[in-house]
DRENDO-1510 file (C-alpha; in Angstrom, 1 decimal, always signed):
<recs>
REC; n; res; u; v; w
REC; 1; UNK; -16.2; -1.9; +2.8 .
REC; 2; UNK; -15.8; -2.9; -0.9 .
REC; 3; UNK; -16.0; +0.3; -3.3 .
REC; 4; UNK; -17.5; -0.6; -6.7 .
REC; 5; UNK; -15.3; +1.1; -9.3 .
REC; 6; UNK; -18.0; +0.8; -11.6 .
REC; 7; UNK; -17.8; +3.9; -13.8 .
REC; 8; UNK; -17.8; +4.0; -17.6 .
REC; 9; UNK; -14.0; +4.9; -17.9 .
REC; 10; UNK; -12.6; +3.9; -14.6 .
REC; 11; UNK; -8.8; +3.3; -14.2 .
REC; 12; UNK; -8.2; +3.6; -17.8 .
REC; 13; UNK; -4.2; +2.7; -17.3 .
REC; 14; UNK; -5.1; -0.9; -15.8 .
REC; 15; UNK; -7.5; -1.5; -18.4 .
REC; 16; UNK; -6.0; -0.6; -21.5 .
REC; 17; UNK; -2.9; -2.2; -19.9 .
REC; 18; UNK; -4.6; -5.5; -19.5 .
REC; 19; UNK; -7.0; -5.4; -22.7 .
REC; 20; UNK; -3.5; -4.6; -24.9 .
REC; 21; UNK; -1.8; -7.3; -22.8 .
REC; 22; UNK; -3.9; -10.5; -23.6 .
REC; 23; UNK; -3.3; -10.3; -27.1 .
REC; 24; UNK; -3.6; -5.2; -20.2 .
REC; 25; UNK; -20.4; +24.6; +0.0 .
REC; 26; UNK; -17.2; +25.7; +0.9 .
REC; 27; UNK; -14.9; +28.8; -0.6 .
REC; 28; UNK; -11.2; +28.2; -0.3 .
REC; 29; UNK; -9.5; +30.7; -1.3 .
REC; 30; UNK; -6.0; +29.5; -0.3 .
REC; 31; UNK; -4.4; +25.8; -0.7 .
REC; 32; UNK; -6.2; +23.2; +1.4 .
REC; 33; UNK; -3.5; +21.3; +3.8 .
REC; 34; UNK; -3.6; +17.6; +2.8 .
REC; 35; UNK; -2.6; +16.4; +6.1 .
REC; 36; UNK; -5.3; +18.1; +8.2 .
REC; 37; UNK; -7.8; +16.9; +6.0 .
REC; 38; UNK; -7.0; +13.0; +5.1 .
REC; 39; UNK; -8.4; +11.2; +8.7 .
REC; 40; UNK; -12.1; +12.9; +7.8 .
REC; 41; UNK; -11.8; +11.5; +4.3 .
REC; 42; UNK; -11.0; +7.3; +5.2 .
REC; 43; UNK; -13.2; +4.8; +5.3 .
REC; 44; UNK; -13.6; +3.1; +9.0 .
REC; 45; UNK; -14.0; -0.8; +7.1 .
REC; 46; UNK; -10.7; -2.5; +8.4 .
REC; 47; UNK; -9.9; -4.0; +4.7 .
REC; 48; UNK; -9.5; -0.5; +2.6 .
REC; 49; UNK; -6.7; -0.4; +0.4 .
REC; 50; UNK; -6.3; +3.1; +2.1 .
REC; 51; UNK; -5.1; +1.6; +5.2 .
REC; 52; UNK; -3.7; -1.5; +4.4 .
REC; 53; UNK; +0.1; -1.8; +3.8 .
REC; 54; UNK; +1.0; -2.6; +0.7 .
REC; 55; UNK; +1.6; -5.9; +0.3 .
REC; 56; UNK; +5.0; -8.2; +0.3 .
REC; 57; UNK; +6.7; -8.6; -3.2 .
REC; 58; UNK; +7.2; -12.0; -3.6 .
REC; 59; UNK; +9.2; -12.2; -7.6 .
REC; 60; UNK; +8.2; -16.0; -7.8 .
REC; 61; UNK; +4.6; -14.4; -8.5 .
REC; 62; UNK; +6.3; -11.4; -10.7 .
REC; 63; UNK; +3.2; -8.9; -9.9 .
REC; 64; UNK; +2.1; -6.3; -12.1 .
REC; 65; UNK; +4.5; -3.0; -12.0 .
REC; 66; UNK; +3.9; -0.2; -13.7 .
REC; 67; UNK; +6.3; +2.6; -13.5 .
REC; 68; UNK; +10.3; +2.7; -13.1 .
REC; 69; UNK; +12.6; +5.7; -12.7 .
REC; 70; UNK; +16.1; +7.0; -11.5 .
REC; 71; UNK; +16.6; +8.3; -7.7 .
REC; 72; UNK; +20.1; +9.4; -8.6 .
REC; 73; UNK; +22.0; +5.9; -8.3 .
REC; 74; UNK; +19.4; +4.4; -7.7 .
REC; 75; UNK; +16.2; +2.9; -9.5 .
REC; 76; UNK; +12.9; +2.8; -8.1 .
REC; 77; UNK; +9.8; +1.2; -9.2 .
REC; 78; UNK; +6.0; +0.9; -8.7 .
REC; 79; UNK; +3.0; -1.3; -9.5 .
REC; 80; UNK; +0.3; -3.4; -7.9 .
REC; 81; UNK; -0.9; -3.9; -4.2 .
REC; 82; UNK; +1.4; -0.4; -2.9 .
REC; 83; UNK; +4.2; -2.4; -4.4 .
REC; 84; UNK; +7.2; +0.1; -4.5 .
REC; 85; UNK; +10.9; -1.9; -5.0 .
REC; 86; UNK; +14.2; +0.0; -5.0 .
REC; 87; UNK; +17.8; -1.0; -6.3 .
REC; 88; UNK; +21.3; +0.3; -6.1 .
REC; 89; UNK; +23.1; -2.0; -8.2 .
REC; 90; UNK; +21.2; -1.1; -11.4 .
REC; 91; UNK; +18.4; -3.1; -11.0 .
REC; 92; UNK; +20.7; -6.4; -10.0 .
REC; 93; UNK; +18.8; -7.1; -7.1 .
REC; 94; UNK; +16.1; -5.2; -5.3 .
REC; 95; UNK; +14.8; -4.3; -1.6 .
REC; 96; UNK; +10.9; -3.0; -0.6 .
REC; 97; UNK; +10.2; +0.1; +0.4 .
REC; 98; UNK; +7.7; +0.5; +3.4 .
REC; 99; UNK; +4.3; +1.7; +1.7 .
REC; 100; UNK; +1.4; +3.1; +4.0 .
REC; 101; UNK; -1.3; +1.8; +1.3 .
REC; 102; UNK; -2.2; -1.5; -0.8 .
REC; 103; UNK; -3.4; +0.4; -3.8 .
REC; 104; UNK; -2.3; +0.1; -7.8 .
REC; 105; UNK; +1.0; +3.0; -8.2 .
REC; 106; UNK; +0.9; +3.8; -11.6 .
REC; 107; UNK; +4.0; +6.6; -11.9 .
REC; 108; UNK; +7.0; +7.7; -9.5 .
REC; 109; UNK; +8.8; +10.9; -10.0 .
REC; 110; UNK; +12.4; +11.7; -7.6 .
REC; 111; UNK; +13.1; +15.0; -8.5 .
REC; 112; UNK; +16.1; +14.7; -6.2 .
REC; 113; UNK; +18.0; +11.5; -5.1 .
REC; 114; UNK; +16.2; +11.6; -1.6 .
REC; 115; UNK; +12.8; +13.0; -2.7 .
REC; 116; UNK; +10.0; +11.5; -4.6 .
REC; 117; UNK; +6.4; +11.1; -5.3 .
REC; 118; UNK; +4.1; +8.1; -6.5 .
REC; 119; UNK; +0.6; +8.5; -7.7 .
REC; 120; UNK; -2.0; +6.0; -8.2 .
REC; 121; UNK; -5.5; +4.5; -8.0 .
REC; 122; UNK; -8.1; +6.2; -5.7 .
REC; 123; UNK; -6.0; +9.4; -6.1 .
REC; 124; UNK; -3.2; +8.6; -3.9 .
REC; 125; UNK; +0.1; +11.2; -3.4 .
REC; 126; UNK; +2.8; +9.3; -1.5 .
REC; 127; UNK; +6.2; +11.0; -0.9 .
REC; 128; UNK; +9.7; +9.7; +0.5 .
REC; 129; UNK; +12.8; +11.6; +1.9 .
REC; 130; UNK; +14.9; +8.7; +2.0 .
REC; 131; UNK; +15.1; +7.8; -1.3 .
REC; 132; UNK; +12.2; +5.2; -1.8 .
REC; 133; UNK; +12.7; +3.0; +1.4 .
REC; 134; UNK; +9.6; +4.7; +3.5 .
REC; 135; UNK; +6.7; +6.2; +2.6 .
REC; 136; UNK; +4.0; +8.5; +3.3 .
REC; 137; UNK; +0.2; +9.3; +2.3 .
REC; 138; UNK; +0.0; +13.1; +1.2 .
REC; 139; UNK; -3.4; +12.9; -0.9 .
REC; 140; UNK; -6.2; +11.0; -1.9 .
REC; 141; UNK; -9.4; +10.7; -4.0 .
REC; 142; UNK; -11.6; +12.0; -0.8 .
REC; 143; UNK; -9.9; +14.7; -0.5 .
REC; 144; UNK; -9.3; +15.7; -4.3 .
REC; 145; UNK; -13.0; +15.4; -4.5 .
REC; 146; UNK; -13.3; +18.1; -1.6 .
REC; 147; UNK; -10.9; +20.3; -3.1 .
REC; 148; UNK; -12.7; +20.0; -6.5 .
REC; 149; UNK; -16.2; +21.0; -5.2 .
REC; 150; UNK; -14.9; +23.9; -3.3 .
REC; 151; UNK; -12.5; +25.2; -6.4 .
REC; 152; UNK; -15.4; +24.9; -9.1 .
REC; 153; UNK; -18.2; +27.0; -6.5 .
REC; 154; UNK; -15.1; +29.8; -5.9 .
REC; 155; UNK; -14.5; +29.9; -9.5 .
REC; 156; UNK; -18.5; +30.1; -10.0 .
REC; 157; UNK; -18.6; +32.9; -7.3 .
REC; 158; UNK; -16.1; +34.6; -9.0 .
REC; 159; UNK; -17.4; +34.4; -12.6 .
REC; 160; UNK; -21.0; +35.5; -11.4 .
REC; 161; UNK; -19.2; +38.8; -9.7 .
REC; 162; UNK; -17.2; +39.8; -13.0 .
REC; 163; UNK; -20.7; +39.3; -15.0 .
REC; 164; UNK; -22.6; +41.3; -12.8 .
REC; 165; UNK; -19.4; +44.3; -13.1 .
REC; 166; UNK; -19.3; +43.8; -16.7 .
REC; 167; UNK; -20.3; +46.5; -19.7 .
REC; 168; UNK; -23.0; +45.0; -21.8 .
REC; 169; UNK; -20.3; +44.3; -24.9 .
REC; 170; UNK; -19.0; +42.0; -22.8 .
REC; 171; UNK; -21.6; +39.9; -21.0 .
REC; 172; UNK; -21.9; +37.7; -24.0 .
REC; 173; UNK; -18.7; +36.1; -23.4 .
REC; 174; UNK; -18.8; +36.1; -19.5 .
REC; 175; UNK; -21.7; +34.1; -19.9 .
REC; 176; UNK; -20.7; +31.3; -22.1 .
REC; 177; UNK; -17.9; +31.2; -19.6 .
REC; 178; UNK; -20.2; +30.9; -17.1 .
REC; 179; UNK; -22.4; +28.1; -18.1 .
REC; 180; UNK; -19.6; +26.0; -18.6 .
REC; 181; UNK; -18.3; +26.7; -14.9 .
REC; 182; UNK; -21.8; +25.6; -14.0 .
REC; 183; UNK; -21.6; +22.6; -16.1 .
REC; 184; UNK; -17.9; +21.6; -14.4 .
REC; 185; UNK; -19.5; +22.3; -11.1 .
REC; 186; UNK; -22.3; +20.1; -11.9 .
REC; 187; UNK; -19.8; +17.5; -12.6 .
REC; 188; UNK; -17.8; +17.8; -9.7 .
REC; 189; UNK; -20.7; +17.5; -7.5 .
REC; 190; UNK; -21.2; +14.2; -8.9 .
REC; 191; UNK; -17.4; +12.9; -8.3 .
REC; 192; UNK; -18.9; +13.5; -4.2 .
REC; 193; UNK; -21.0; +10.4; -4.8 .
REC; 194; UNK; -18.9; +8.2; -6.6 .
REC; 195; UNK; -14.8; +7.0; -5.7 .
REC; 196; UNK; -12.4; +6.8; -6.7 .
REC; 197; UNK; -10.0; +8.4; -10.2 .
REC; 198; UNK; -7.3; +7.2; -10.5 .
REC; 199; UNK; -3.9; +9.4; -10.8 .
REC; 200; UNK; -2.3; +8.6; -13.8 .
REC; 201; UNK; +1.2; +10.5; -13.7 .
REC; 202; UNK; +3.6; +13.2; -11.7 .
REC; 203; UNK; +6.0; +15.6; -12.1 .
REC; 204; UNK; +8.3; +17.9; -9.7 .
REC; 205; UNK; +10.2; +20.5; -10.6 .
REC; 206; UNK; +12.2; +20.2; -7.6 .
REC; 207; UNK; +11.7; +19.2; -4.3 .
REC; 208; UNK; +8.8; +22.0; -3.4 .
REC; 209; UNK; +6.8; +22.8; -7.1 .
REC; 210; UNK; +4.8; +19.4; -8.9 .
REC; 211; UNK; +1.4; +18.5; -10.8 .
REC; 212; UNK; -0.3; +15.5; -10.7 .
REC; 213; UNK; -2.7; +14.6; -13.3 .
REC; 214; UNK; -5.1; +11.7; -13.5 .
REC; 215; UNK; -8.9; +10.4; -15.1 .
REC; 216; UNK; -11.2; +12.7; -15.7 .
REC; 217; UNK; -9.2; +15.8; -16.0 .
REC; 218; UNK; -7.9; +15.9; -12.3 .
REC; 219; UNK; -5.0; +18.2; -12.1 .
REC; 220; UNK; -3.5; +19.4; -8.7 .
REC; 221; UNK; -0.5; +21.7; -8.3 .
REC; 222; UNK; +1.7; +22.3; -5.2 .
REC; 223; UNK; +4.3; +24.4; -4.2 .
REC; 224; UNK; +5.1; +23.5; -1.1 .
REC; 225; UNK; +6.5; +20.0; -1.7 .
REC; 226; UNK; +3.1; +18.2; -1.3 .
REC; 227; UNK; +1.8; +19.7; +2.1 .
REC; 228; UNK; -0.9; +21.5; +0.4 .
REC; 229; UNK; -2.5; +21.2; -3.0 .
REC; 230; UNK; -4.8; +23.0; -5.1 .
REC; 231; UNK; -6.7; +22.1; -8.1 .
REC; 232; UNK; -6.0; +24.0; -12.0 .
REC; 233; UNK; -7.8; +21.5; -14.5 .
REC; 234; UNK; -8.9; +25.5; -15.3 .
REC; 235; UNK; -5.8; +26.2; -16.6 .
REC; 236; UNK; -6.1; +23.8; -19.6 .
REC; 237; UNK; -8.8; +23.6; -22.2 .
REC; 238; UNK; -10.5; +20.2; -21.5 .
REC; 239; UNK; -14.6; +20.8; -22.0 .
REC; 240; UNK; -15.2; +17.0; -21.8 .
REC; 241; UNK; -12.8; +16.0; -19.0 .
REC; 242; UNK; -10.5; +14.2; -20.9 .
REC; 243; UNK; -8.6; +11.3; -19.0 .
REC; 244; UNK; -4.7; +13.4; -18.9 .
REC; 245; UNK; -2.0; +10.4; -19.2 .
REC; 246; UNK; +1.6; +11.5; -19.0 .
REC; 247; UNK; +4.2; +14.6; -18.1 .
REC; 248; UNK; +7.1; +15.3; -20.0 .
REC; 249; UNK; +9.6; +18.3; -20.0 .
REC; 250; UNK; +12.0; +19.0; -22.9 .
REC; 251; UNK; +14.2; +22.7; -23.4 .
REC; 252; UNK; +11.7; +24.9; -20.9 .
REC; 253; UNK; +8.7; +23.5; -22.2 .
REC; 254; UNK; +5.9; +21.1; -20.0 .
REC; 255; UNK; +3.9; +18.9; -22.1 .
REC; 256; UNK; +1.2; +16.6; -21.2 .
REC; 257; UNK; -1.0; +13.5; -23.7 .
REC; 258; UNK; -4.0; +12.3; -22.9 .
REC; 259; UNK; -7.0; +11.1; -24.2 .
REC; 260; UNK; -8.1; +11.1; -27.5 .
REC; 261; UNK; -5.0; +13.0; -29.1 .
REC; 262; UNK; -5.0; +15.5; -27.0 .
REC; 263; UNK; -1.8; +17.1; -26.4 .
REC; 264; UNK; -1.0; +20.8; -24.4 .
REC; 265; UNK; +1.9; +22.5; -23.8 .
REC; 266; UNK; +3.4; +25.0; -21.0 .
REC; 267; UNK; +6.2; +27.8; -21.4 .
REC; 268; UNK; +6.2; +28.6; -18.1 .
REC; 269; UNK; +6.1; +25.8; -16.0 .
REC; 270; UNK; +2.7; +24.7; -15.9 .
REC; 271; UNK; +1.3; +28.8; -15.1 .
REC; 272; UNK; -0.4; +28.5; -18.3 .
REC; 273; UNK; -1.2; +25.4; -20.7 .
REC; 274; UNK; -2.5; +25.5; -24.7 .
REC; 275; UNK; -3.8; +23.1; -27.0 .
REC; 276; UNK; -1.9; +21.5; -29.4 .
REC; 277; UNK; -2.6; +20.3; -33.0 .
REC; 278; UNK; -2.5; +16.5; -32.8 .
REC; 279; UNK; -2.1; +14.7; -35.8 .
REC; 280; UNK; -4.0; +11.7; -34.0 .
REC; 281; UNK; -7.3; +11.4; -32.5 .
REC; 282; UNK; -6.3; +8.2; -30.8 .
REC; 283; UNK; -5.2; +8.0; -27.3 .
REC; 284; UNK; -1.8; +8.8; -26.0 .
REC; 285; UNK; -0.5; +6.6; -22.9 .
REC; 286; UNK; +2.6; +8.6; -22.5 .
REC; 287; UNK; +5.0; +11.3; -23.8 .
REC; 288; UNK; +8.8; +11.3; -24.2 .
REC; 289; UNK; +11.4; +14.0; -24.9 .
REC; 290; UNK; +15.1; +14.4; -25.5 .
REC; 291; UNK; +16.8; +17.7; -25.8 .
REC; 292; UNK; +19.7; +16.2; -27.1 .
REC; 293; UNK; +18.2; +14.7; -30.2 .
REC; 294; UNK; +15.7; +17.9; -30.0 .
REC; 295; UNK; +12.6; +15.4; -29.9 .
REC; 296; UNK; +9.5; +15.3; -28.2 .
REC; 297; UNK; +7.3; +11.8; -29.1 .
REC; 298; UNK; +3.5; +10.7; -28.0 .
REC; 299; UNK; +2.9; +6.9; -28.1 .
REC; 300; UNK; -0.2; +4.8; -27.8 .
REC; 301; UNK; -3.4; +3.3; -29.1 .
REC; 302; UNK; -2.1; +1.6; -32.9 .
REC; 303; UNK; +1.4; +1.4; -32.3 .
REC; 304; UNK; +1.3; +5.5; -33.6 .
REC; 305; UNK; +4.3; +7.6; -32.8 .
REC; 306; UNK; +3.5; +11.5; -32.9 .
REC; 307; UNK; +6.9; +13.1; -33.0 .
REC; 308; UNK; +8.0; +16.5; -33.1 .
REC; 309; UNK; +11.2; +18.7; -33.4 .
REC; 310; UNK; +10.1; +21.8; -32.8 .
REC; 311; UNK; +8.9; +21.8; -29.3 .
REC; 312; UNK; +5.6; +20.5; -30.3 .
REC; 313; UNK; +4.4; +23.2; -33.3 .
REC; 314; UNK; +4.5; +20.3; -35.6 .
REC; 315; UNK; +3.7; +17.3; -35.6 .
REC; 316; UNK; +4.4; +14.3; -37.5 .
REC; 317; UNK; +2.8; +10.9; -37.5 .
REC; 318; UNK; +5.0; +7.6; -37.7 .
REC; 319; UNK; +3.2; +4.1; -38.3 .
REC; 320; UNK; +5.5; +1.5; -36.6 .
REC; 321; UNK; +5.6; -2.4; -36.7 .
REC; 322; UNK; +5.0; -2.9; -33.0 .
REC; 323; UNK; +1.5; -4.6; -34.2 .
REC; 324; UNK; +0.3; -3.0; -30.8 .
REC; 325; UNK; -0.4; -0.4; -28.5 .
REC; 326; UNK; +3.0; +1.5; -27.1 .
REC; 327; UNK; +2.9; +1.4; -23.4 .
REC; 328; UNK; +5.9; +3.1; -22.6 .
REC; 329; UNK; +9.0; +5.2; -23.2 .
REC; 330; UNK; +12.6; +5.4; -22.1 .
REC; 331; UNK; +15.5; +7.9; -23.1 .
REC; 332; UNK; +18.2; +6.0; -24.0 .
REC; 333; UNK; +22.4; +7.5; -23.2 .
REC; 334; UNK; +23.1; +8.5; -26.7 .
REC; 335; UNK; +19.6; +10.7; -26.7 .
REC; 336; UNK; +18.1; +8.3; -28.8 .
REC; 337; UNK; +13.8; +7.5; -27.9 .
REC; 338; UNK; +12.7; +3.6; -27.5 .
REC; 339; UNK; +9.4; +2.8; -27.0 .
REC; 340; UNK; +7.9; -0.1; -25.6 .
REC; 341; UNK; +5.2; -2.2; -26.9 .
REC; 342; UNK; +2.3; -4.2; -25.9 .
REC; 343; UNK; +3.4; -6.7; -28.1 .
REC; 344; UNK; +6.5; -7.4; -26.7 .
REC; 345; UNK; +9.0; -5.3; -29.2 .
REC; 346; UNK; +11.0; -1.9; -28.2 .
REC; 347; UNK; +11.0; +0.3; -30.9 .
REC; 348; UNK; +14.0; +2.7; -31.6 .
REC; 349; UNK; +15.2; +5.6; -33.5 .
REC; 350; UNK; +15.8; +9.5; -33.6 .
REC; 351; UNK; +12.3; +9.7; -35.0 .
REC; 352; UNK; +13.2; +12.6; -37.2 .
REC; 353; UNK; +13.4; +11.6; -40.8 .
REC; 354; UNK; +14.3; +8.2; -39.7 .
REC; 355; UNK; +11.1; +7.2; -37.9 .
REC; 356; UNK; +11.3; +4.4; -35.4 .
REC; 357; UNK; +12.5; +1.1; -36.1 .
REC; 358; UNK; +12.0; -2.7; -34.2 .
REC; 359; UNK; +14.8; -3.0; -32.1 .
REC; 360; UNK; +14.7; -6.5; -30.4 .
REC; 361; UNK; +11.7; -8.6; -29.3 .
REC; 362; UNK; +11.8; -9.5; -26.1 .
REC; 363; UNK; +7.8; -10.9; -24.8 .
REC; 364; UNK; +5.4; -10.1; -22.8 .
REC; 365; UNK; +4.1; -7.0; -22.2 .
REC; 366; UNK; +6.3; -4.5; -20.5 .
REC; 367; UNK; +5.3; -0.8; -19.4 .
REC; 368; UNK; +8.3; +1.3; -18.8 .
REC; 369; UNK; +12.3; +0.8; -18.4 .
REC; 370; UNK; +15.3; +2.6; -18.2 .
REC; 371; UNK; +18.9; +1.9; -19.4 .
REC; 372; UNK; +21.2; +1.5; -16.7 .
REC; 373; UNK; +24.9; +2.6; -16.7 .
REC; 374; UNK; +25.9; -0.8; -17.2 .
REC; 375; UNK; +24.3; -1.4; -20.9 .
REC; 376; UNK; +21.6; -2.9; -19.9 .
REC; 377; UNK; +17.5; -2.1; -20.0 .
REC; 378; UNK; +15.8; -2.4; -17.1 .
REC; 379; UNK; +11.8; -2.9; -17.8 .
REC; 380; UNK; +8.9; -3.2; -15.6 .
REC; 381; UNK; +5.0; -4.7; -16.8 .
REC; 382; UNK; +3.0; -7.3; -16.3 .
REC; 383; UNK; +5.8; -9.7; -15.5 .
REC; 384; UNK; +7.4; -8.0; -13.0 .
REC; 385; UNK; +10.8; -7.1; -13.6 .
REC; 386; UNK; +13.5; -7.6; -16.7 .
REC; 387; UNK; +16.6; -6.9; -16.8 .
REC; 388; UNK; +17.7; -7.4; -20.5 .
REC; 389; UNK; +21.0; -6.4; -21.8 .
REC; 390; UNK; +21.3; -5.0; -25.3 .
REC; 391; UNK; +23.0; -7.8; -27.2 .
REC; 392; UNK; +19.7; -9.6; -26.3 .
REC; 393; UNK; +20.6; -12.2; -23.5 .
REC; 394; UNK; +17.5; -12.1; -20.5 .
REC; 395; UNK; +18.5; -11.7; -17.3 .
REC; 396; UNK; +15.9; -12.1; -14.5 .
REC; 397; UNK; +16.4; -9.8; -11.3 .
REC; 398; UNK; +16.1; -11.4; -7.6 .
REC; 399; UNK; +15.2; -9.5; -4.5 .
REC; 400; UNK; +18.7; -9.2; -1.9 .
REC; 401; UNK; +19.2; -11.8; +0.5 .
REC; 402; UNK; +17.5; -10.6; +3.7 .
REC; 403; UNK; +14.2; -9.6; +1.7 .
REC; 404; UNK; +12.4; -12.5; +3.4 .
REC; 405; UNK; +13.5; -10.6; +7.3 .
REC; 406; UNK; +12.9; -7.3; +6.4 .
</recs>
């Protein structure tokens, strides 16, 4: 069965990716178990992408990828049709991991050499033990739209029993509070008739505690590694439901950018989350931090970096030369921030008083990287793979010989 993903801001990473490229009833009151709940939420046609495996990665045909990251030695990456690729020789040659789904993966996390997680369209949670070379379905948008439901009618419930308790001084507020419950509720009822957000990005804080955060202002926590999940898009400010676009963790602190400028902050590992002053209204695609420069920066929509170097109470706006939208960011040995652009440039710097600066052109569109031990920059987009070392000099990555058998 063919599902229409026809919604006004529907998988708003593919799309901006693509546009940016041409120029890319029930009360739970505990954790719902993921796996007890996934074979009532599939749908029986044979060609779903929720039950096809993903499909082979052929590098002649350099498919779309979209997110790459460090599993201790090795590097692991994501993108198109369940496509997840791994490499132990820093991104020299790669192997295919086995991928239960044939769904876009827009972000990986491995919180642990062994243990990761990989989010993407249609909600999807996959996790691995091994590293990256098998994986397995935790969540998906069916399900997120079950917990959803059932989280906004408890917190409903609730709200309506503390109104009815409450002196008269303090009903005024209880009831604001209230209608906008309603009004979430309202819109969660709605997600029940339409499929599918997309998940946008993960992060683990070891091998049992994560978030996931997507479209829409999904937000799911677990604590138990992934076996159960529960929603707390209540836990951040968000009254229009803001698409939430990227994690990252710097001296303590959680951040997350999304839509629009918006950017929040935790101090205590994701408990509680405020607002932050933006200095931008435009959207972030992704947040970077290094504690060693003391520097948190927010890319996206302009070529606009919002940096900060005091844990996100300030911000400051830079302006750089990309002549696109930044797409993604990568922490560099020395502490140093480069960010990637649409365009086809990385832009560098400490981003202090010295802003960011282009550092080499190198085409196409790319979408994350990381610097290998080697001295090289391995990048990820709509071209597949790059392996690029810093002098300049492009070097294309090939799958391992016995690819073609596995």
């Amino acid at each position: 069965m063919f599902r229409a993903y026809g919604q006004k801001k529907f998988c708003f990473l593919t799309i901006v990716f693509f546009v940016n490229a041409v120029f890319l009833g029930l009360l739970f009151p505990f954790p719902i178990y993921a796996d007890e709940e996934l074979s009532q939420n599939r749908w029986e046609a044979q060609n779903d992408l929720l039950i096809i495996p993903a499909a082979p990665y052929d590098e002649g045909e350099s498919p779309l990828l979209l997110d790459i990251t460090r599993a201790g030695g090795r590097l692991v990456a994501v993108g198109e049709q369940g496509i997840i690729i791994y490499s132990d020789d820093q991104g020299q040659t790669w192997q295919q991991g086995d991928v239960p789904v044939r769904l876009t993966l827009t972000a990986v996390c491995f919180p642990a050499p062994r243990h990761g997680w990989a989010v993407g369209h249609d909600g999807v949670v996959l996790h691995t033990e091994n590293g990256g070379e098998t994986w397995g379905e935790q969540l998906n948008a069916f399900t997120i739209n079950e917990f959803n439901l059932a989280y906004a009618r408890r917190l409903v419930r609730e709200k309506k029993a503390e109104l009815a308790q409450a002196k008269d001084e303090e009903k005024a507020d209880l009831v604001k509070d209230l209608e906008e419950l309603k009004g979430e509720l309202s819109f969660r009822e709605n997600d029940m008739e339409r499929c599918c957000y997309p998940l946008l990005d993960v992060w683990f804080k070891n091998r049992k505690e994560g978030f996931v955060i997507g479209a829409y202002d999904n937000f799911l926590h677990t604590t138990d590694g992934g076996k159960s999940w529960t929603p707390c898009w209540d836990r951040i400010h968000n009254p229009g439901n803001l698409h939430l676009n990227a994690f990252a963790e710097a001296d303590g602190a959680l951040f997350i950018a999304g839509e629009f400028g918006t950017l929040y902050r935790s101090v205590n590992t994701g408990e509680t989350w405020e607002p932050l002053d933006s200095p931008y209204d435009g959207s972030y695609f992704g947040i970077i931090a290094s504690e060693k420069e003391d520097l948190i920066a927010a890319y996206g929509i302009g070529g606009k970096i919002a940096s900060s170097s005091d844990r996100g109470e300030s911000w400051k706006l830079i302006q750089t030369r990309a002549g696109a939208a930044l797409s993604g960011g990568i922490l560099r040995k020395d502490g140093s921030l480069s960010v990637l652009s649409y365009s086809g440039c990385i832009v560098s710097g400490p981003g202090k008083s010295g802003g960011f600066a282009i550092e080499k052109q190198i085409g196409a569109a790319w979408n994350a990287g990381v610097e290998t031990e080697d001295g090289f920059l391995v990048l990820v987009g709509l071209k597949g793979l790059l392996r690029t070392p810093l002098d300049g000099n492009l070097t294309k990555p090939r799958m391992t010989d016995g690819y073609d058998e596995k």
